[in-house]
ChimeraX commands (.cxc) that place a marker at each C-alpha (Angstrom):
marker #1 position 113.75,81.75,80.08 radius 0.5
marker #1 position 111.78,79.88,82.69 radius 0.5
marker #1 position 108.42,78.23,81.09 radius 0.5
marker #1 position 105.99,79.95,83.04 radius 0.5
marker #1 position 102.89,79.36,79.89 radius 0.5
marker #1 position 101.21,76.69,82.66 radius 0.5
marker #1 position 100.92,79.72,85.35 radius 0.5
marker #1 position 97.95,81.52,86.19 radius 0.5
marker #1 position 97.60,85.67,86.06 radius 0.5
marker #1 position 97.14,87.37,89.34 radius 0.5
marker #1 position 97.47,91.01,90.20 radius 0.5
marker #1 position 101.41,91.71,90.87 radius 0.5
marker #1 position 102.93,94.44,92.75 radius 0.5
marker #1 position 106.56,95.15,93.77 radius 0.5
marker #1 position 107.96,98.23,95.51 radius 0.5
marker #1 position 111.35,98.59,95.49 radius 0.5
marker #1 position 113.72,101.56,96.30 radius 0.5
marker #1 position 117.38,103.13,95.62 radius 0.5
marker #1 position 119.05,105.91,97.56 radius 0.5
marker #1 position 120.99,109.14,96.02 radius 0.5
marker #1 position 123.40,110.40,98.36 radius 0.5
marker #1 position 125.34,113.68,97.81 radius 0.5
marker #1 position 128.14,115.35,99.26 radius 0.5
marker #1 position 127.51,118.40,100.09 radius 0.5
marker #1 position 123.69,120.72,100.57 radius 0.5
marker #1 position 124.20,122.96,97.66 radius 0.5
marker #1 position 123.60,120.06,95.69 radius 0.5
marker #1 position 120.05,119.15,97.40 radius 0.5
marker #1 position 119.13,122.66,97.37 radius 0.5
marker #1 position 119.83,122.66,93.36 radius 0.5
marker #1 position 117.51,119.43,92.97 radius 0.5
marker #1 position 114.71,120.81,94.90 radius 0.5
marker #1 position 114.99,124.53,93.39 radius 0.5
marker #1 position 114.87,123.25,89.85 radius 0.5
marker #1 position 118.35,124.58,89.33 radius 0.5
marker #1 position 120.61,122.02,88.80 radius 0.5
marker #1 position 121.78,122.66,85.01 radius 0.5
marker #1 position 121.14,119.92,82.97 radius 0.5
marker #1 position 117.26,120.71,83.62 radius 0.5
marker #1 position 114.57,119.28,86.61 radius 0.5
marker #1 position 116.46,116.40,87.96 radius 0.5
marker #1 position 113.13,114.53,89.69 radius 0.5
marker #1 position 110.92,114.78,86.51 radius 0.5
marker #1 position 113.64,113.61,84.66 radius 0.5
marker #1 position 114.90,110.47,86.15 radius 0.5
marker #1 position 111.26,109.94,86.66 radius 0.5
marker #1 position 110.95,109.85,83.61 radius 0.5
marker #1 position 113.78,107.48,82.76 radius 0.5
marker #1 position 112.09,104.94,85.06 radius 0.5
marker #1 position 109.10,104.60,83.68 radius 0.5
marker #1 position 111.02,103.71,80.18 radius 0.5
marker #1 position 113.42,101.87,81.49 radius 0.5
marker #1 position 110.85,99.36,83.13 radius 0.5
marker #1 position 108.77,98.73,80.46 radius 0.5
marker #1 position 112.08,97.46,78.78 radius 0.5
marker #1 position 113.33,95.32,81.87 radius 0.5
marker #1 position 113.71,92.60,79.37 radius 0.5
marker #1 position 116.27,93.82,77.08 radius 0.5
marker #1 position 118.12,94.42,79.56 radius 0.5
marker #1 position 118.36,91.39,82.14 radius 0.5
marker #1 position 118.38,88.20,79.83 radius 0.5
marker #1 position 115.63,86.21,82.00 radius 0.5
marker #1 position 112.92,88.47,82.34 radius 0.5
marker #1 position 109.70,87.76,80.47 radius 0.5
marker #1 position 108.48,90.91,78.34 radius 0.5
marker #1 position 105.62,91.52,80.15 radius 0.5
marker #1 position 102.21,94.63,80.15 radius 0.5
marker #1 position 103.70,97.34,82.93 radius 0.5
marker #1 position 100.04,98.59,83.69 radius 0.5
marker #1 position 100.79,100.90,86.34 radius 0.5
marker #1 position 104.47,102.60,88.20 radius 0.5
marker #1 position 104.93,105.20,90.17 radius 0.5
marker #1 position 107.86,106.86,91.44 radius 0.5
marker #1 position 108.32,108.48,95.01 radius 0.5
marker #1 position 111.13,110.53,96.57 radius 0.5
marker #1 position 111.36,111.30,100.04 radius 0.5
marker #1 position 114.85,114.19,100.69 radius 0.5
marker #1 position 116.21,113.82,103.67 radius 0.5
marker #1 position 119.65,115.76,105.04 radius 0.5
marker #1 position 122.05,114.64,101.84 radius 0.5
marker #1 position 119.96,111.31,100.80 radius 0.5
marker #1 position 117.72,111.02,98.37 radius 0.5
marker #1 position 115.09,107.95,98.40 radius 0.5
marker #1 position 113.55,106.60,95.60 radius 0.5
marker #1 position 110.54,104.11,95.85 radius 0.5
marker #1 position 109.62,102.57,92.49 radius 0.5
marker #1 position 106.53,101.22,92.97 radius 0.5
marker #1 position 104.83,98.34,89.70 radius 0.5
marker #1 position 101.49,96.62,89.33 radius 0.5
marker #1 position 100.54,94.23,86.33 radius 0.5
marker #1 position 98.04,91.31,86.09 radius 0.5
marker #1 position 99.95,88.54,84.51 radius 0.5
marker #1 position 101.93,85.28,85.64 radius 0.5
marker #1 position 105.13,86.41,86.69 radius 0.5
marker #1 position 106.45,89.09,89.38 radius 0.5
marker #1 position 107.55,92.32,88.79 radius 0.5
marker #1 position 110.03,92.87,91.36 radius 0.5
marker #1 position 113.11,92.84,89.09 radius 0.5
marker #1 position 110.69,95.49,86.92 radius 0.5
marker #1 position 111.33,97.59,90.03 radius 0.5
marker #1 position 114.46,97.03,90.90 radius 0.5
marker #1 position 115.52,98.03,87.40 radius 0.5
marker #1 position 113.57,101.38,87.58 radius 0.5
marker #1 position 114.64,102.36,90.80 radius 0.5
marker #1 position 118.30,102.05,89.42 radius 0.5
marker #1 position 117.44,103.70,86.52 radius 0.5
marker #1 position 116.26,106.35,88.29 radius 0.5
marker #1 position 119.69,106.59,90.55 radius 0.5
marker #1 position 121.71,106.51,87.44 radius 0.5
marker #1 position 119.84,109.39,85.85 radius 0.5
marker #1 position 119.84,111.46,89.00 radius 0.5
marker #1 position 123.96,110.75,88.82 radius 0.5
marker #1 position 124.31,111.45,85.23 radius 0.5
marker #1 position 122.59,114.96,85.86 radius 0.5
marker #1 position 123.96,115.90,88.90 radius 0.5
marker #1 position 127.82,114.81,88.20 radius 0.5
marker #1 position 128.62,118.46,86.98 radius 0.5
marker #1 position 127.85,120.02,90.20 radius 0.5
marker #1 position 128.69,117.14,92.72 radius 0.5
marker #1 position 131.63,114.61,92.12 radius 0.5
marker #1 position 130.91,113.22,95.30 radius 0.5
marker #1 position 127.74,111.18,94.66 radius 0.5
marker #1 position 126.84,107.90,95.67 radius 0.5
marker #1 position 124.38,105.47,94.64 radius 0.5
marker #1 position 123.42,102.77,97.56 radius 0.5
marker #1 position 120.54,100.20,99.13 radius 0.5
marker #1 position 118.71,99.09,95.55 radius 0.5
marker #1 position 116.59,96.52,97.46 radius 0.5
marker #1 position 113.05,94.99,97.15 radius 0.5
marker #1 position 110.41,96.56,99.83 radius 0.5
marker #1 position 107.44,94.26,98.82 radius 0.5
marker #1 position 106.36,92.10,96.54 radius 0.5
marker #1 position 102.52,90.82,96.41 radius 0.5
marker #1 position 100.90,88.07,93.88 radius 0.5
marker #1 position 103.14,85.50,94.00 radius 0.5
marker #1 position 102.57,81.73,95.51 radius 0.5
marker #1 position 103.70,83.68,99.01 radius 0.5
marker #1 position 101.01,85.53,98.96 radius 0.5
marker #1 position 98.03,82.57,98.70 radius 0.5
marker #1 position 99.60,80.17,100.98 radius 0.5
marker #1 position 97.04,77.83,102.18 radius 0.5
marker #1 position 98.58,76.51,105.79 radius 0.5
marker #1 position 96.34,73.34,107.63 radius 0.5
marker #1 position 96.91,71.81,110.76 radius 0.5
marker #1 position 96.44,68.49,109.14 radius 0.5
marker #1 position 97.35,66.80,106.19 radius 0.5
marker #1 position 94.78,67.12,102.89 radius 0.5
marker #1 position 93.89,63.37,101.80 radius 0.5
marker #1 position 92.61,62.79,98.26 radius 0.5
marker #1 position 91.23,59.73,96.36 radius 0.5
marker #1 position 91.99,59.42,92.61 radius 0.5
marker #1 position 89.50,57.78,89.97 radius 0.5
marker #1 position 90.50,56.97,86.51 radius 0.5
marker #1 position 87.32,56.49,84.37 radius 0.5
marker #1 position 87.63,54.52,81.75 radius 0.5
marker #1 position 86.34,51.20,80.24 radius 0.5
marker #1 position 89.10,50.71,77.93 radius 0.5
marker #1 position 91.42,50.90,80.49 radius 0.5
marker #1 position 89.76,49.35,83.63 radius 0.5
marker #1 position 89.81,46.11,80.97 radius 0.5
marker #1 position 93.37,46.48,80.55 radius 0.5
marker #1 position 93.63,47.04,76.96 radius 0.5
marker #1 position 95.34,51.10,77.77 radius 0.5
marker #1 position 97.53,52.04,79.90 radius 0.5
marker #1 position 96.36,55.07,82.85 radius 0.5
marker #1 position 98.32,58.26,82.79 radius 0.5
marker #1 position 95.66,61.23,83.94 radius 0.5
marker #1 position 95.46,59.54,86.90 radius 0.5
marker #1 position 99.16,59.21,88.01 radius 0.5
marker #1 position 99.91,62.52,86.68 radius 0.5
marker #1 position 97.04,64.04,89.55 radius 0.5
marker #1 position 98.33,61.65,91.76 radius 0.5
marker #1 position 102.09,63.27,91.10 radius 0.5
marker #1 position 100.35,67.18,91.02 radius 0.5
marker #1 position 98.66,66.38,94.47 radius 0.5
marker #1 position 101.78,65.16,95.71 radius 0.5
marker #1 position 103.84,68.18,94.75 radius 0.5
marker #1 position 101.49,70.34,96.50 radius 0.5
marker #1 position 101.53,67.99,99.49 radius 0.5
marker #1 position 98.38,66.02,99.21 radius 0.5
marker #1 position 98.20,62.67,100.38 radius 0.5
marker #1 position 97.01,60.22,97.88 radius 0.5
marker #1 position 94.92,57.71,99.96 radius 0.5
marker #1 position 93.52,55.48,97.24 radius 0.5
marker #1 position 94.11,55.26,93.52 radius 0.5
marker #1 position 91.29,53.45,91.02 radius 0.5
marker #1 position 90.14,52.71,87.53 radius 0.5
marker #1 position 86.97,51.95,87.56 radius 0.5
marker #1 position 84.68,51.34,84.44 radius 0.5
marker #1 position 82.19,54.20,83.27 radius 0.5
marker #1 position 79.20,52.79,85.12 radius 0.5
marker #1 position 76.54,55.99,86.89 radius 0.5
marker #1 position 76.08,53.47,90.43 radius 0.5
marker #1 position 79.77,52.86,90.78 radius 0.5
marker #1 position 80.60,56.87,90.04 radius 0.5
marker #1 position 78.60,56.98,92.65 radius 0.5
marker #1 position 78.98,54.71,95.37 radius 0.5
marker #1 position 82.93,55.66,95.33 radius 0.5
marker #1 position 82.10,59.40,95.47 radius 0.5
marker #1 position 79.58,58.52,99.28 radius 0.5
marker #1 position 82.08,56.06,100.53 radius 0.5
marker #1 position 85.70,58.16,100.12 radius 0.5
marker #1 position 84.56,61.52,100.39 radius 0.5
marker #1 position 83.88,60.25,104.34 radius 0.5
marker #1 position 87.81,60.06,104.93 radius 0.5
marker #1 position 88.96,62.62,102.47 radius 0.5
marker #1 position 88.89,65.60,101.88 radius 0.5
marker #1 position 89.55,65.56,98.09 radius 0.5
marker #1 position 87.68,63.32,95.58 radius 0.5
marker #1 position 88.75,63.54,91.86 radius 0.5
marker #1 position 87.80,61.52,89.20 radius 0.5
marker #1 position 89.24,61.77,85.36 radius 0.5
marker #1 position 87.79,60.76,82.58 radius 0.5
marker #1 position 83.87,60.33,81.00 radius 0.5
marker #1 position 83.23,64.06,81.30 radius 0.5
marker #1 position 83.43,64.05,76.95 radius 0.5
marker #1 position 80.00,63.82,75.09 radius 0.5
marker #1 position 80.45,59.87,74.07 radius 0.5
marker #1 position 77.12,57.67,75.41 radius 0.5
marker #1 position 79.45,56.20,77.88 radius 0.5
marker #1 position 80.44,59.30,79.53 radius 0.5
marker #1 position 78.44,59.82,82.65 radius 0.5
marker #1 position 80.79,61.07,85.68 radius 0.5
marker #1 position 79.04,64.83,85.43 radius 0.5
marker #1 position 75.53,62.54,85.32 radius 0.5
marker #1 position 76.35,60.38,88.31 radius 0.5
marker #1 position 78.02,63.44,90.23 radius 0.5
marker #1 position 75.47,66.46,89.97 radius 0.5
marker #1 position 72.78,63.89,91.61 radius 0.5
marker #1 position 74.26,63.48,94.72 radius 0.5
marker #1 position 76.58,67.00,94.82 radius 0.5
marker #1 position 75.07,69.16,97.56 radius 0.5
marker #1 position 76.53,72.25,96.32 radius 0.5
marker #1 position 78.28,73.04,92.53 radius 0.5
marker #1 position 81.18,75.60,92.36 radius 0.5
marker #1 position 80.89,77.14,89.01 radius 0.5
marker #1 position 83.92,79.34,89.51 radius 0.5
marker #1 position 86.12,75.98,89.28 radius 0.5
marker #1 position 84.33,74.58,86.64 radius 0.5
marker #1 position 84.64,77.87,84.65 radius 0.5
marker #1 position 88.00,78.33,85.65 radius 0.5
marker #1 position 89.76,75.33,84.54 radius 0.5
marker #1 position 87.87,75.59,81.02 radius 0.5
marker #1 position 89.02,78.73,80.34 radius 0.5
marker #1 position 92.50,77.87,81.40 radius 0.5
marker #1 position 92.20,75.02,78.95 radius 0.5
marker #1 position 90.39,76.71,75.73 radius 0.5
marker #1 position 93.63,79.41,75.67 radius 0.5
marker #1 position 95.73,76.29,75.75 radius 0.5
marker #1 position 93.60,74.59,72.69 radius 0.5
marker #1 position 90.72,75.06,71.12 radius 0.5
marker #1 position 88.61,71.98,72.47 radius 0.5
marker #1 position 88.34,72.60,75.92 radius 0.5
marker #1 position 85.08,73.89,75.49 radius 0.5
marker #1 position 83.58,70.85,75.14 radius 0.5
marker #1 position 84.67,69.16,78.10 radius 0.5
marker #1 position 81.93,68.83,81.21 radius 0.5
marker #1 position 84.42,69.29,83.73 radius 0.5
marker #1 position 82.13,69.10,87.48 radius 0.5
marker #1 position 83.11,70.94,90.79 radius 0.5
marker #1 position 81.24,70.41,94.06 radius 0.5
marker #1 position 80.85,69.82,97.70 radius 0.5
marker #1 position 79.78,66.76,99.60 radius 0.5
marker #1 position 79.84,66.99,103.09 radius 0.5
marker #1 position 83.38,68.19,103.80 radius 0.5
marker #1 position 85.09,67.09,100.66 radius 0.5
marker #1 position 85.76,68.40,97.40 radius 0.5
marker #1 position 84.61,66.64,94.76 radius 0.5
marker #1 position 86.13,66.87,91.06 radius 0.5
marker #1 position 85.71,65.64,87.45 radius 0.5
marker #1 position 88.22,66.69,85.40 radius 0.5
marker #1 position 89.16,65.48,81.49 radius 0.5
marker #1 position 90.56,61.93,80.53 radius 0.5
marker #1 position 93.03,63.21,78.37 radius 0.5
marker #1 position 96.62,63.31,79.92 radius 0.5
marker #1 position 96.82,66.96,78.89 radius 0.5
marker #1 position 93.74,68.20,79.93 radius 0.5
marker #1 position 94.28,66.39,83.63 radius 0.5
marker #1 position 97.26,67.84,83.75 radius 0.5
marker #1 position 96.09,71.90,82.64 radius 0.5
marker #1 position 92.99,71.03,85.04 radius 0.5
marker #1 position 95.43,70.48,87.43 radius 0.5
marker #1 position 97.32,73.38,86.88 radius 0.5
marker #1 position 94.47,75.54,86.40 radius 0.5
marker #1 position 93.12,75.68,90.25 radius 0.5
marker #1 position 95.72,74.25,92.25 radius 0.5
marker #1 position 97.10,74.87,94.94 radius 0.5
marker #1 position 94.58,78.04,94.92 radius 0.5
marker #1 position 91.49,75.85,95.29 radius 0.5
marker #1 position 92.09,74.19,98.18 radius 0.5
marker #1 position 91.58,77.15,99.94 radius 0.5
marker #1 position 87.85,75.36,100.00 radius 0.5
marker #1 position 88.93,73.28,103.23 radius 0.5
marker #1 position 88.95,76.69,104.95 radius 0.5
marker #1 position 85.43,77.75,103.82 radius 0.5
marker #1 position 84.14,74.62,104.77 radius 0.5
marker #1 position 85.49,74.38,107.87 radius 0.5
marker #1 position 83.61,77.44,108.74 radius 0.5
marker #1 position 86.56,80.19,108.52 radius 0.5
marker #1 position 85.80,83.37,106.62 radius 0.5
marker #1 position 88.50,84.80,103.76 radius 0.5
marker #1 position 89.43,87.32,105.77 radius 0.5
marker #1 position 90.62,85.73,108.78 radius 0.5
marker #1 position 92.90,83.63,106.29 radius 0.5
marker link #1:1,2 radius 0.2
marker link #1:2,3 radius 0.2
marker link #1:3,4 radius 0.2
marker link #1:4,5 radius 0.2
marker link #1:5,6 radius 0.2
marker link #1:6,7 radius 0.2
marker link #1:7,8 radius 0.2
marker link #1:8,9 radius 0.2
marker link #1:9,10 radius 0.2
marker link #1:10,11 radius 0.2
marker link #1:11,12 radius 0.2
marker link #1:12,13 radius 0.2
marker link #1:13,14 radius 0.2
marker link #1:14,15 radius 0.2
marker link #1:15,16 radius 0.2
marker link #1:16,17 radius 0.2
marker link #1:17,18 radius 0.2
marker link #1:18,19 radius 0.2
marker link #1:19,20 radius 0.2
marker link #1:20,21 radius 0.2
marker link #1:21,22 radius 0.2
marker link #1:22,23 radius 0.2
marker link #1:23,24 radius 0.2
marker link #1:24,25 radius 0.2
marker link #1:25,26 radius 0.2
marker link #1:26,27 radius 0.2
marker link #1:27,28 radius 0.2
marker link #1:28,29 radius 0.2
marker link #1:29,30 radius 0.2
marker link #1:30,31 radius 0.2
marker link #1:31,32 radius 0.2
marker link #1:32,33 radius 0.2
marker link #1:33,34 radius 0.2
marker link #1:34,35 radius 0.2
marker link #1:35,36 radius 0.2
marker link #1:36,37 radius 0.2
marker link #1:37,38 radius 0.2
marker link #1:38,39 radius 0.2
marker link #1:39,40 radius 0.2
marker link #1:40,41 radius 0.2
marker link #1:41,42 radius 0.2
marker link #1:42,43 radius 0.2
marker link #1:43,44 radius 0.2
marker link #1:44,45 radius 0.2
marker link #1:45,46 radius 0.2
marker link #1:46,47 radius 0.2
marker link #1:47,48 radius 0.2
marker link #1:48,49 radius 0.2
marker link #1:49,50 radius 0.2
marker link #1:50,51 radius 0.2
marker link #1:51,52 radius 0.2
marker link #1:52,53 radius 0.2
marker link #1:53,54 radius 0.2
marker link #1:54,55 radius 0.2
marker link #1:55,56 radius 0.2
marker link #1:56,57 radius 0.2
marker link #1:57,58 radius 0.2
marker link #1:58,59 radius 0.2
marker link #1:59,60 radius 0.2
marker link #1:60,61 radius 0.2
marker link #1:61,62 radius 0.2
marker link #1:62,63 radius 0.2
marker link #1:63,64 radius 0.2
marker link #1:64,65 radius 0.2
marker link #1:65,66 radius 0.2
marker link #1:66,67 radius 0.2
marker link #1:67,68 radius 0.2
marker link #1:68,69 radius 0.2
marker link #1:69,70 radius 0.2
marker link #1:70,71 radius 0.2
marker link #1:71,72 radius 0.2
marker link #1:72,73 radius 0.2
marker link #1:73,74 radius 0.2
marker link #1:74,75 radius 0.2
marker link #1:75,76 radius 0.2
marker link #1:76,77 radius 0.2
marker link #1:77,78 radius 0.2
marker link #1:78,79 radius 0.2
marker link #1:79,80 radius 0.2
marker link #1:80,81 radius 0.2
marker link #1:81,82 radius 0.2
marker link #1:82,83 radius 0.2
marker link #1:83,84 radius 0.2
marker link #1:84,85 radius 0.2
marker link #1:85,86 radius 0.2
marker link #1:86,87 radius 0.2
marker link #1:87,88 radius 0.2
marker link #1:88,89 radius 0.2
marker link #1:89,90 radius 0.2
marker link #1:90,91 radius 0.2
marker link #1:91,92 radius 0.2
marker link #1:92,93 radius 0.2
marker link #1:93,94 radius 0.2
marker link #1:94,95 radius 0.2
marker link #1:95,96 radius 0.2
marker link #1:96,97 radius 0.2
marker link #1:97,98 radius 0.2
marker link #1:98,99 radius 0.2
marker link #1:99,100 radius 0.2
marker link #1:100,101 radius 0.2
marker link #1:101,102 radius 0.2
marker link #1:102,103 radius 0.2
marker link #1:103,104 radius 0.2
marker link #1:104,105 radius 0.2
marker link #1:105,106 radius 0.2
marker link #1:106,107 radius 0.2
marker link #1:107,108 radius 0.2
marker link #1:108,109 radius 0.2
marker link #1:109,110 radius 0.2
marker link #1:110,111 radius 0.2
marker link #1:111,112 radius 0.2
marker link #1:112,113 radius 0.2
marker link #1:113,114 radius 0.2
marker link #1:114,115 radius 0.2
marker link #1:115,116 radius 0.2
marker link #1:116,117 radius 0.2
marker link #1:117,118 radius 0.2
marker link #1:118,119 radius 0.2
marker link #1:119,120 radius 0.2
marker link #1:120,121 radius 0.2
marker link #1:121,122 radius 0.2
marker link #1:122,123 radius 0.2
marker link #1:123,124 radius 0.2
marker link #1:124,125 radius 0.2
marker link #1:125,126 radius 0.2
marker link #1:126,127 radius 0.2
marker link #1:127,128 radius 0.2
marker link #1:128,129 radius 0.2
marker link #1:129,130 radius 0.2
marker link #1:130,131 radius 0.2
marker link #1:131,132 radius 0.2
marker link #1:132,133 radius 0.2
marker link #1:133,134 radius 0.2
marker link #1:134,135 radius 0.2
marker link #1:135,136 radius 0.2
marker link #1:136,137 radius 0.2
marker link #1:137,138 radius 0.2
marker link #1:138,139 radius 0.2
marker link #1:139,140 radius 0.2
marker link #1:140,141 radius 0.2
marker link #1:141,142 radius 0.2
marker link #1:142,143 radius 0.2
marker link #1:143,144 radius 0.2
marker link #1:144,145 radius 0.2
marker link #1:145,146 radius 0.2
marker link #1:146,147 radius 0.2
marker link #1:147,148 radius 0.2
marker link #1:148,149 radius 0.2
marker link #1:149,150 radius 0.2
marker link #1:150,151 radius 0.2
marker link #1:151,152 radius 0.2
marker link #1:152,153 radius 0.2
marker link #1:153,154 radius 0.2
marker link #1:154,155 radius 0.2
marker link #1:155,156 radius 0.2
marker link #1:156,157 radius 0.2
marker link #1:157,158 radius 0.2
marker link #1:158,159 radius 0.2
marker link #1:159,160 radius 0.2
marker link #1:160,161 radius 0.2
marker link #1:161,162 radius 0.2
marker link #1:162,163 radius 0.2
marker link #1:163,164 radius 0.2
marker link #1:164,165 radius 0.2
marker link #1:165,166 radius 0.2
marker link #1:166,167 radius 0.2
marker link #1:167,168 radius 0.2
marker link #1:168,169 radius 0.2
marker link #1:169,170 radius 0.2
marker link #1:170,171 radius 0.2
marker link #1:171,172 radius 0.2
marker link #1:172,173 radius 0.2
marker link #1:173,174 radius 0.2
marker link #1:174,175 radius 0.2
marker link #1:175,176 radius 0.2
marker link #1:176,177 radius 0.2
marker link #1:177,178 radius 0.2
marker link #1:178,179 radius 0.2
marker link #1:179,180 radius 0.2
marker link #1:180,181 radius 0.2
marker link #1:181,182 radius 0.2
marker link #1:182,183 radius 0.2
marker link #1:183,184 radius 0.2
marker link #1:184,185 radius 0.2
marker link #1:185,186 radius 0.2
marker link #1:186,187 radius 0.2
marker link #1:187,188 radius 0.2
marker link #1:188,189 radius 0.2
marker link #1:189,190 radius 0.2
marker link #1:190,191 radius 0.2
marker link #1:191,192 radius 0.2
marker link #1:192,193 radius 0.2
marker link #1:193,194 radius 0.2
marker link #1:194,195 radius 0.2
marker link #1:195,196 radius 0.2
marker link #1:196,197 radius 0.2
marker link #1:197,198 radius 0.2
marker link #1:198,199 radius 0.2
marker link #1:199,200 radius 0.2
marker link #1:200,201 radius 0.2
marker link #1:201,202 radius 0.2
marker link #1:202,203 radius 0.2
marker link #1:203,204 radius 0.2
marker link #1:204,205 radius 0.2
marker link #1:205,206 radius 0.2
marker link #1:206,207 radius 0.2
marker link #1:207,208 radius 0.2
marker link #1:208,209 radius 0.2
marker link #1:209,210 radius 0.2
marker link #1:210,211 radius 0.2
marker link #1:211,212 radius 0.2
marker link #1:212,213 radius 0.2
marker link #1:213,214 radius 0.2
marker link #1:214,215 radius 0.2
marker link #1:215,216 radius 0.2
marker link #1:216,217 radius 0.2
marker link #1:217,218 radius 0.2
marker link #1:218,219 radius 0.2
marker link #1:219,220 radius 0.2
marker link #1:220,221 radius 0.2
marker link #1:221,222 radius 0.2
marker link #1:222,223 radius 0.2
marker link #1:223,224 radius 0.2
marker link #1:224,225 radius 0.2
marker link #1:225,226 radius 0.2
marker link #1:226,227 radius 0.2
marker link #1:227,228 radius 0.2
marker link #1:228,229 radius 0.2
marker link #1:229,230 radius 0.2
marker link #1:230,231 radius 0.2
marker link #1:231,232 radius 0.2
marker link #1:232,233 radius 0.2
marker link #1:233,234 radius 0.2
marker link #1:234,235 radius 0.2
marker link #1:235,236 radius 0.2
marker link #1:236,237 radius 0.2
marker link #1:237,238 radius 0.2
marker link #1:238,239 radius 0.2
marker link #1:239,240 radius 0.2
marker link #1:240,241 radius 0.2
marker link #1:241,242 radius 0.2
marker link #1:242,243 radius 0.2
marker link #1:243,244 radius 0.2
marker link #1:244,245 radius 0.2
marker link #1:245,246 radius 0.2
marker link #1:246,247 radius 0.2
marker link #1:247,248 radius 0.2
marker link #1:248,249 radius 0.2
marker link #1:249,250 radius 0.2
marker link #1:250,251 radius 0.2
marker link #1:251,252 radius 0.2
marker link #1:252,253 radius 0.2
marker link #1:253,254 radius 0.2
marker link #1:254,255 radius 0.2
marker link #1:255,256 radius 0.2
marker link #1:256,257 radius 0.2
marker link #1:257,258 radius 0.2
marker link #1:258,259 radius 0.2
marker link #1:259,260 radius 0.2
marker link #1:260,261 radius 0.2
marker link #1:261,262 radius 0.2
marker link #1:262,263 radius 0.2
marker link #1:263,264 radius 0.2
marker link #1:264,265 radius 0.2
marker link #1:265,266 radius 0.2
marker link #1:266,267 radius 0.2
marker link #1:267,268 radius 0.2
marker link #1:268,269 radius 0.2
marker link #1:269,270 radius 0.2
marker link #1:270,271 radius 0.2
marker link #1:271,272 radius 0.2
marker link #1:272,273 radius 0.2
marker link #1:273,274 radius 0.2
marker link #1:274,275 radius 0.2
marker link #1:275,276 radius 0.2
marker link #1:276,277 radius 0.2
marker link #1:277,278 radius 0.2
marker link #1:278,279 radius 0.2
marker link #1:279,280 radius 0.2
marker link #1:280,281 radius 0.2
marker link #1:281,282 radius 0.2
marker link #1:282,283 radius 0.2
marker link #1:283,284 radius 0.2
marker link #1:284,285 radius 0.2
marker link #1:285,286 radius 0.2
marker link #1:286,287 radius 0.2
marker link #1:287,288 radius 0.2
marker link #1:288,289 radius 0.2
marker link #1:289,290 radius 0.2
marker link #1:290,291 radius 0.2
marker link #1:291,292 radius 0.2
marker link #1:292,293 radius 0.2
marker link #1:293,294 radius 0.2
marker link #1:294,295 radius 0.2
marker link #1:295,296 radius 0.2
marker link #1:296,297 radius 0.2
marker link #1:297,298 radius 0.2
marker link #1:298,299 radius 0.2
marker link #1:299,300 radius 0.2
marker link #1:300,301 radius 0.2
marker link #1:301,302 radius 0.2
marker link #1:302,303 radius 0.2
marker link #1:303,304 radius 0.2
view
């Protein structure tokens, strides 16, 4: 199956429908009088959907097992055709529209196994996906311009050469995939004035800052000390955000002083020196969080 253990959980619906088609009235007039043999067709193959897509993943090999938390299943009869729309919600980090595919046939199929001894004419037709909500289509973050970013490795063992960078690079290769330019790339040594003076002279032409490394608890970590200074406003939500994402991930994340905030119209970050925790930083808030350069250009979330 696909990894998807670096994704984050969103609310996920998918609506997705199947159509019954008899041959002939008596049949319809059977399903909707309750007396079509084999007992009360709708309830029925209702309720075959609902099992069937909690179980999606024993049945199609790629699906993730994942919580159903809510279906529902609609018919609307019209002439010989009966339409079924399957609808599923869930909070987790995949889609559900194969979950609703897969009860919507379900659904069909039972309708045909229990109507087959009065109708030999049936058809089962259009299993299609209506809508589907959630996903990275639904939090696309569009700008007339291109985002710039500047990238600042931390470290004194590394600015004198004796280790080799990879945090930084692997930001620099996350911004990229979500189509950030990377204006400037720099290790710098952990010193509070030059934390400082790089923050006021690049957040001027971009509008993405990040620095990794000296947000541990060592005497010569001091990015979150030279940052909250000069930070106009914090954003606890990313701060909280990508420590949570990291402390399900491993149990050390806690201790981490990872720093959000605004300066003028930048973003400004401080995420973890490690080359994992970069990297889970990374993937904890992006692309999501750059839905900032909308707020600060003055736009409200609604009108996004």
């Amino acid at each position: 199956m696909v990894d998807i253990t670096h994704k984050i959980s969103t609310l996920r619906v998918a609506t997705a429908t199947a159509i019954v088609k008899v041959s002939k009235q008596e049949t319809i007039d059977a399903v909707v009088n309750n007396l079509v043999p084999k007992g009360n067709v709708l309830e029925m193959a209702k309720t075959a959907g609902l099992f069937a897509v909690k179980n999606t993943h024993l049945s199609i090999p790629d699906c993730h097992p994942l919580p159903i938390e809510f279906t529902s299943v609609e018919y609307k009869i019209e002439d010989l055709t009966i339409q079924i729309i399957f609808n599923v919600k869930t909070v987790y980090k995949t889609g559900v529209e194969v979950e609703a595919m897969h009860g919507a046939s379900i659904v069909a199929l039972t309708m045909y196994d229990m109507l087959k001894p009065i109708d030999k004419e049936i058809e089962i037709s259009t299993i299609k996906l209506i809508n589907k909500e959630g996903g990275k289509s639904s939090f696309k973050n569009k700008f007339p311009y291109a985002i710039k970013a500047a990238v600042f490795v931390c470290s004194d063992s590394i600015f004198a050469g004796d280790k080799e960078d990879r945090s930084g690079k692997i930001i620099v290769e996350k911004l990229d995939s979500y189509g950030v330019e990377t204006t400037h790339y720099e290790i710098i040594p952990d010193e509070l004035e030059i934390i400082q003076e790089k923050t006021k002279a690049f957040t001027k032409d971009n509008q993405l800052v990040i620095f990794t490394g000296g947000t541990g608890l060592s005497p010569r970590d001091v990015t979150p000390e030279a940052l909250s200074p000069i930070l106009e406003s914090r954003i606890p939500g990313i701060e909280e955000a990508i420590r949570d994402y990291g402390q399900q991930r491993m149990p050390y994340a806690m201790l981490s002083r990872t720093v959000a905030g605004t300066l003028g119209k930048s973003l400004v970050l401080a995420l973890p020196g490690s080359t994992n925790g970069a990297r889970e930083s990374m993937d904890a808030v992006f692309p999501h969080v750059m839905h900032v350069f909308h707020i600060l250009k003055g736009k409200n979330h609604d009108t996004l």
